[in-house]
C-alpha positions in Angstrom: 23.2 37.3 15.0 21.5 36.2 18.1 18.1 36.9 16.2 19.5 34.5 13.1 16.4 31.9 12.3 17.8 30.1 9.1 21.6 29.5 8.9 22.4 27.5 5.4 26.6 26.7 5.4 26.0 23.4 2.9 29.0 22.8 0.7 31.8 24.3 3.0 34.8 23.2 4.4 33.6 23.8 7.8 34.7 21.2 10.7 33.2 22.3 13.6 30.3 24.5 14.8 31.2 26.9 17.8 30.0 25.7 21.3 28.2 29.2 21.7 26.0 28.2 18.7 23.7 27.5 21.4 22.8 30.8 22.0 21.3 31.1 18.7 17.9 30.8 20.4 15.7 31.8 17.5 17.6 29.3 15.1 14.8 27.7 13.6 16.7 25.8 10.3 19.8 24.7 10.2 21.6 23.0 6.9 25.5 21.4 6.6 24.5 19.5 3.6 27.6 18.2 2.0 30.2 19.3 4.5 32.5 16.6 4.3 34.7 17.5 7.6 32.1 18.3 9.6 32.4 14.9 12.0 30.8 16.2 14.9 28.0 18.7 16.8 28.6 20.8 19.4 27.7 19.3 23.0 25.1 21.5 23.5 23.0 21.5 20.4 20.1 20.3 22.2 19.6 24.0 23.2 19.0 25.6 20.3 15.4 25.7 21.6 13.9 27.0 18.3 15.1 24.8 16.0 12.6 23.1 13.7 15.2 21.4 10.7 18.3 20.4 10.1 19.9 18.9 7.7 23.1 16.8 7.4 22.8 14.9 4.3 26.2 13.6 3.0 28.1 15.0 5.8 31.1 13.3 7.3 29.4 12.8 10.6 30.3 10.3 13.2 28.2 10.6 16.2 25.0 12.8 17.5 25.5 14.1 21.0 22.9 12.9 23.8 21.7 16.2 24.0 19.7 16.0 20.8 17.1 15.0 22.7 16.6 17.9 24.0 15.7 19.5 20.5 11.4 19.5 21.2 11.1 21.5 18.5 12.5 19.8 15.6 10.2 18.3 13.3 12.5 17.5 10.7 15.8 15.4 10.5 17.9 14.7 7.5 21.1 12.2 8.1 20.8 11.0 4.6 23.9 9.1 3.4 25.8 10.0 6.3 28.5 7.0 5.6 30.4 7.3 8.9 27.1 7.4 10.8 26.9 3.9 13.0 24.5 4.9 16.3 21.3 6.8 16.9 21.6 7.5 20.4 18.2 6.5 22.4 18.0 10.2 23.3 16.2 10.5 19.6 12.8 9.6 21.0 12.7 12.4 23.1 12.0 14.3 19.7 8.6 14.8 20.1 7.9 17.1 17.8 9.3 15.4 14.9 7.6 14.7 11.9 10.0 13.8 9.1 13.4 11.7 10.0 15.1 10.4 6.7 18.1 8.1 7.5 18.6 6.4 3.9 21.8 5.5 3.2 23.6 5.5 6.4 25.6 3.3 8.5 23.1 2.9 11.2 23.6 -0.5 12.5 20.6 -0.3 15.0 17.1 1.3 15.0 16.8 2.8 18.4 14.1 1.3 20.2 13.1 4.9 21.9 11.6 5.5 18.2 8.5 4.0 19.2 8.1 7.3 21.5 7.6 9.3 17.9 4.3 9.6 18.2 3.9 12.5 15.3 6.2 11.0 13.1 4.7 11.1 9.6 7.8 10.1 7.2 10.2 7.5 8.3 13.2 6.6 5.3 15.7 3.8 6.0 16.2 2.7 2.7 20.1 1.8 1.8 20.7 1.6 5.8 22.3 -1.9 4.5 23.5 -2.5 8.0 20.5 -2.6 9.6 19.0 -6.4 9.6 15.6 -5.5 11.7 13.0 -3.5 12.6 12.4 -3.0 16.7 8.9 -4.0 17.6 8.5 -0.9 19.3 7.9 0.6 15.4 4.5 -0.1 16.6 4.0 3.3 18.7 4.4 5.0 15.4 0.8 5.8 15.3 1.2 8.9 12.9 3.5 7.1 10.2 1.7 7.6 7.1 5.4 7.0 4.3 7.9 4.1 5.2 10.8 3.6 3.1 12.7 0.1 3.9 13.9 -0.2 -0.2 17.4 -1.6 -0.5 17.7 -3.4 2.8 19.3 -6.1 4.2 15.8 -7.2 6.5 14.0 -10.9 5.8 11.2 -10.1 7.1 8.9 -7.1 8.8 7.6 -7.5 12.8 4.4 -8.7 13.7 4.3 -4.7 15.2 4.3 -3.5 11.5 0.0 -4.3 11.4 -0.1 -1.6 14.2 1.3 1.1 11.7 -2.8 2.0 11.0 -2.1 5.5 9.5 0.8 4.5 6.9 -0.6 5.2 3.2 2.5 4.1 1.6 5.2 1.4 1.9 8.1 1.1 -0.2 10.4 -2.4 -0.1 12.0 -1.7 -3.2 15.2 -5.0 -3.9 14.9 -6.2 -0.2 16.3 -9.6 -2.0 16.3 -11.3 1.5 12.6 -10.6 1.9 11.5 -14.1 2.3 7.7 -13.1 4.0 5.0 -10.3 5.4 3.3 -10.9 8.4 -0.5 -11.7 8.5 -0.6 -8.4 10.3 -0.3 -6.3 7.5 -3.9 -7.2 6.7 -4.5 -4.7 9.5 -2.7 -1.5 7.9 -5.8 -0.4 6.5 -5.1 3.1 5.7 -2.8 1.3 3.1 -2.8 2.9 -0.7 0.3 2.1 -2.4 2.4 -1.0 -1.2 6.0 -1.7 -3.3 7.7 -4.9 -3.0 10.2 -5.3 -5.9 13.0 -7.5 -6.1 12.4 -9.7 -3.0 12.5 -13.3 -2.3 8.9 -13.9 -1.3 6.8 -17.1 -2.5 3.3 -16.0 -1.8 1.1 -13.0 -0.1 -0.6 -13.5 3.0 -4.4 -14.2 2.6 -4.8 -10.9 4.8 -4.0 -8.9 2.2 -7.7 -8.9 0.6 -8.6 -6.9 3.9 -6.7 -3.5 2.8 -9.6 -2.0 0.9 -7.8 1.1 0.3 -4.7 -0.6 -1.3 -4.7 1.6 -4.9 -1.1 0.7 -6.0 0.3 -2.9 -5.8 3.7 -3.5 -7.4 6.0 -7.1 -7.4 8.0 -6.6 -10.2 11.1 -8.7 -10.3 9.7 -11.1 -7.1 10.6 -13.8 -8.9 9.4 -16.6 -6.5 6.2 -15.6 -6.1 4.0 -18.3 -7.3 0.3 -17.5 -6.6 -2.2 -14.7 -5.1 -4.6 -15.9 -2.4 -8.5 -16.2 -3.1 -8.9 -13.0 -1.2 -7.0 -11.0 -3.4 -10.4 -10.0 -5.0 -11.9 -8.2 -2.6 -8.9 -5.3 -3.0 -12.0 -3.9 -4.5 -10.0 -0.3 -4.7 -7.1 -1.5 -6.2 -6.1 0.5 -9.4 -2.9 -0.5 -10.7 -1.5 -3.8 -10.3 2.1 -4.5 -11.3 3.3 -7.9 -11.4 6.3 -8.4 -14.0 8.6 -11.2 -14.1 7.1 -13.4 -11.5 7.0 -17.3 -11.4 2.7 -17.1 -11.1 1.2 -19.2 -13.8 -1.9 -18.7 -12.8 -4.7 -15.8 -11.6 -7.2 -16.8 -8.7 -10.7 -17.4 -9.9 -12.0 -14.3 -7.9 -9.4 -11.9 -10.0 -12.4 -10.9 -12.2 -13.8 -8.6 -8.8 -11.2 -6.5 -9.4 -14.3 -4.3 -10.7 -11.8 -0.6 -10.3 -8.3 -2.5 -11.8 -7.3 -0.1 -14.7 -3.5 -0.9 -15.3 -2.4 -4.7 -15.2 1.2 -5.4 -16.1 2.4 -9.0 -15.3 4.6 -9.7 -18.7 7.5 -12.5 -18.0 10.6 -12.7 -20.0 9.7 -14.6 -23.3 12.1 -18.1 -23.6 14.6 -16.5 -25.9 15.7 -14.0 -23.6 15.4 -16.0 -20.4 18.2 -18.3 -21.7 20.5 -15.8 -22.7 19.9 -14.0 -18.8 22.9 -14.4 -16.8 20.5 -14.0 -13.7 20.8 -17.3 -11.3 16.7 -18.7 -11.7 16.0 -21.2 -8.8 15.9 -24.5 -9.8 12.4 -25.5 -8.2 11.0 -22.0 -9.7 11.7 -22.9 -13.1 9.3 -25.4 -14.1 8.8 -26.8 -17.5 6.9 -23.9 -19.0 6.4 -25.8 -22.6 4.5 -28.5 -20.5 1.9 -25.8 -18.6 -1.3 -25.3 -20.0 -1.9 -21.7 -18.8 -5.6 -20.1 -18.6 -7.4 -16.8 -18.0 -9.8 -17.4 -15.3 -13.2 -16.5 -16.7 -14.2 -14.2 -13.8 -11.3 -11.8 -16.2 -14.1 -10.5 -18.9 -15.2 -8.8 -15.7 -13.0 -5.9 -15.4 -14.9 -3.4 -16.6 -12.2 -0.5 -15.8 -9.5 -2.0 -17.2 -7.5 0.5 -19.2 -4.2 -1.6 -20.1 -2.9 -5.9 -20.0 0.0 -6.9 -20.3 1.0 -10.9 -20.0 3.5 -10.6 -22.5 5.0 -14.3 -22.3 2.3 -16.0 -19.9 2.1 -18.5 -22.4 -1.6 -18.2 -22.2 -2.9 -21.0 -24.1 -6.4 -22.6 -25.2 -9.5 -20.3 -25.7 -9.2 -16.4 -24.1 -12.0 -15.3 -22.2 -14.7 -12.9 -24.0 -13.4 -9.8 -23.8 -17.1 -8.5 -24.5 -17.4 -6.1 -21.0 -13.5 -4.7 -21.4 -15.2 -1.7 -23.0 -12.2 0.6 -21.2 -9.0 -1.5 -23.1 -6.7 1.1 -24.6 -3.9 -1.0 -24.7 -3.5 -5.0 -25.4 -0.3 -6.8 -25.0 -0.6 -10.6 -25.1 2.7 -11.1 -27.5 4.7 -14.6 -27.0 1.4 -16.6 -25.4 0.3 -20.0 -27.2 -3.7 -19.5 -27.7 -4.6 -20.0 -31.4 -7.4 -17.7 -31.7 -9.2 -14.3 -30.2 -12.3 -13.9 -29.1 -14.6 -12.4 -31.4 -15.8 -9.7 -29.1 -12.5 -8.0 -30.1 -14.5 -5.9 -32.5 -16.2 -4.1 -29.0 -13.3 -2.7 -27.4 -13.9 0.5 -29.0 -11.3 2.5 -27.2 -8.7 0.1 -28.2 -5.6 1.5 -29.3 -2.8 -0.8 -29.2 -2.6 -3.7 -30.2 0.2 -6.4 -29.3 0.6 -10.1 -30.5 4.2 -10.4 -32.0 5.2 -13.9 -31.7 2.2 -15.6 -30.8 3.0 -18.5 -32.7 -0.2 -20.6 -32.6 -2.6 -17.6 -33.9 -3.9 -18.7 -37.0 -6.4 -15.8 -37.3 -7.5 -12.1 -36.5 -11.1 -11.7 -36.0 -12.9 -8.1 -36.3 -10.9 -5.2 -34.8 -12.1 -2.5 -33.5 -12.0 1.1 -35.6 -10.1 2.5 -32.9 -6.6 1.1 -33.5 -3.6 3.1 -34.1 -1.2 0.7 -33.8 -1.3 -3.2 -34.7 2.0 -5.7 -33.9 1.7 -9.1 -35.3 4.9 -9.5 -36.2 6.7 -13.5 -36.2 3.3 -15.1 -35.8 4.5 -17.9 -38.3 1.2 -19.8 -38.0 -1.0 -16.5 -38.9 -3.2 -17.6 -42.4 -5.8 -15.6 -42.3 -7.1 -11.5 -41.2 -10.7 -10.2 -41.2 -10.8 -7.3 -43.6 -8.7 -3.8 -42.0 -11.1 -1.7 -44.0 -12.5 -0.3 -41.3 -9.5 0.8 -39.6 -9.6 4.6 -41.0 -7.1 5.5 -37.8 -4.4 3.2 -38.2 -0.9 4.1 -38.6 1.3 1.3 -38.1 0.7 -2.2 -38.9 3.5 -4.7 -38.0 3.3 -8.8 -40.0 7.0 -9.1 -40.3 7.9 -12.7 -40.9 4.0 -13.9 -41.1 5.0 -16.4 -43.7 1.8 -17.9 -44.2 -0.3 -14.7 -44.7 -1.7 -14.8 -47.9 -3.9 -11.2 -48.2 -4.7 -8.7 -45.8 -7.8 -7.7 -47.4 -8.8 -4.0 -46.8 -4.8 -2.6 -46.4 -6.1 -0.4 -49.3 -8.3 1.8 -47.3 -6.3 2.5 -44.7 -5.7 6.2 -45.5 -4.3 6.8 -42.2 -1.6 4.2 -42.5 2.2 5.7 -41.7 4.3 2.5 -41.3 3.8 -0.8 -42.9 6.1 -3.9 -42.0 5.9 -6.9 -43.9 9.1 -8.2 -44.2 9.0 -12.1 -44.8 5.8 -12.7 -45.7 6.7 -14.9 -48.5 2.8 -16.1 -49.5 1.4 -12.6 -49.4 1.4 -11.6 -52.8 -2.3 -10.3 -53.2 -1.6 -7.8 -50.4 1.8 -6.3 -52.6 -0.3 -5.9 -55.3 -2.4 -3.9 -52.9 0.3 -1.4 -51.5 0.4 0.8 -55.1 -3.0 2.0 -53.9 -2.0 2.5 -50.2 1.0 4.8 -51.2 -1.1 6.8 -53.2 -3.1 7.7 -50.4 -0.6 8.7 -48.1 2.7 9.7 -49.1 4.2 9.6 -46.0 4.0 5.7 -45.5 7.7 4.1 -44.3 7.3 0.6 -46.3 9.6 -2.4 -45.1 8.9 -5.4 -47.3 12.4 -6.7 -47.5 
């Protein structure tokens, strides 16, 4: 066996690995995956001289000897979820060969500061560590990083080290609830293309963040204090999709509309209804009067050209909407539970506009032009809805939604749409000329699911 270069023993019952393992000099993997007795390595693992991975996720292990260090050929190390797991011995930044080290879900208390030594370290998981509380400042000889995981963790803030971290491409701080703030530094992490920061307690984004113009991915679902994006925001001029749900902003800066490459925009709130009946605690000072705000597009919106999707589903967007005249990519339009009373009548020129959302926007009163391209249309609980530009041009449309429009009183053209699969209009009390309609419609399609009552 002394020529033995992969040695797999995941899912046993083994509890210790022979001292002599060492003279497995042409080891070059090693996995004990799952081995839920193995507590310990053998003193002198650091001289398997060959060895390139291994692997201990889930294992029972307690401790790593010093003499890991020694291991200058490993380039990958897996202690995922290695509960019992409390130190990383400083020895670790010997590892100079090491590429990949995934520590997720340990007990790790401590980062060692020696990881600063890591110079080819590429991926770096700590996510679920919920002991740890920190990050060293040494994280800034990481030179290499290009993936840091931090989700799940107990940290409330990142070091001022963290801008040095030039090669990292993506950074993950997935329900860090105690994040309270970033560092202006990150402004310098310009190799930066996908930054996640769900679930955390910050208020606001540094106004260096307009500075990482490779930034492609930007998500803050769930941050639910976070109350505004600074000016600079606009010049992430590579930034893609932007993900925003559930957050206490009431407002978009007036330089939003430079987004010129934003193609997926989701930052739909929780409409009133089902925020009362949340049993999450909502902070006091965060939840303003939202029946008092008059909320606004800035105009600088009708700018983005390469926008592909919008959702502000519960903004309570009120007033006029910008003209939506240049949003020639729309495929999809959710703007359901907002207060404005009309749209603009460049809707008819999003002609790749598929979907079309507006349930329970209960100040619309009308629906201009649409464009030919819709397959789907949702108006459904817009109680002050009286009137609809004729449909007769929809020839693709296949599901039309006016449940509960109980002031509706036709819906001229609903007899030429020959495409039409599913027709809700449940409630609308004042829309007899349309019923009288509907013979024709099933005649053309036989297939049409009909809800009228």
């Amino acid at each position: 066996m002394i020529s033995l270069r992969v040695l797999l023993l995941d899912d046993t019952v083994i509890g210790h690995l022979p001292e002599n393992i060492f003279r497995l000099t042409k080891l070059e993997k090693l996995s004990l995956e799952r081995c839920s007795s193995l507590k310990r390595l053998p003193r002198h693992v650091g001289k398997l001289i060959s060895l390139r991975e291994i692997s201990l996720h889930h294992s029972a292990l307690e401790e790593i000897p010093e003499s890991f260090g020694s291991l200058r050929s490993l380039e990958t190390l897996g202690l995922m979820w290695c509960r019992s797991l409390t130190v990383i011995p400083e020895s670790v930044g010997d590892l100079k060969s090491l590429t990949k080290f995934y520590l997720s879900g340990s007990s790790v208390k401590l980062v060692p500061s020696s990881i600063g030594y890591l110079y080819y370290l590429k991926e770096l998981s700590l996510g679920k560590c919920f002991h740890i509380k920190m990050l060293p400042a040494s994280i800034e000889g990481l030179s290499s990083l290009t993936e840091l995981q931090l989700d799940d963790m107990q940290i409330t803030g990142l070091p001022d080290q963290i801008g040095a971290l030039i090669s990292v491409k993506k950074l993950e701080m997935r329900d860090c609830k105690l994040l309270s703030s970033l560092p202006d530094s990150i402004g310098k992490m310009l190799a930066l293309e996908k930054l996640i920061i769900t679930n955390a307690a910050i208020t606001e984004l540094p106004v260096s963040i307009g500075s990482l113009e490779n930034l492609f991915i930007l998500r803050l679902n769930k941050c639910k204090n976070l109350q505004r994006l600074p000016d600079s925001f606009g010049d992430l001029r590579n930034l893609r999709h932007l993900l925003m749900e559930e957050t206490a902003m009431t407002e978009l800066p007036e330089t939003f509309g430079k987004l010129l490459n934003l193609m997926i925009l989701k930052m739909a709130k929780k409409p009133d209804g089902q925020l009362a009946q949340s049993t999450e605690t909502i902070d006091p000072v965060i939840n303003v009067e939202r029946e008092a705000e008059s909320i606004l597009l800035p105009p600088s919106f009708s700018k983005l050209i390469s926008l592909e999707e919008f959702d502000a589903r519960a903004w309570k967007i009120s007033g006029q909407l910008p003209d939506f005249e240049k949003l020639t990519s729309l495929k999809i339009l959710n703007l359901s539970h907002n207060d404005f009373f009309s749209l603009p009548s460049s809707m008819s020129g999003l002609s790749v506009l598929r979907e079309l959302f507006l349930s329970s926007c209960s100040k619309l009163k009308a629906l201009p032009p649409l464009p030919s391209s819709l397959l789907n249309i949702n108006a459904s609980n817009c109680i002050a809805l009286e009137s609809i530009h004729s449909l007769s041009n929809l020839k693709c449309l296949q599901d039309l939604n006016l449940a509960n429009c109980g002031k509706l009183v036709d819906v001229p053209g609903i007899e030429c749409l020959k495409s039409l699969r599913r027709l809700h209009m449940v409630g609308c009390s004042s829309c007899a000329e349309a019923v009288r309609k509907i013979d024709k419609v099933l005649s053309l399609s036989l297939s049409l699911s009909l809800s009228l009552s």
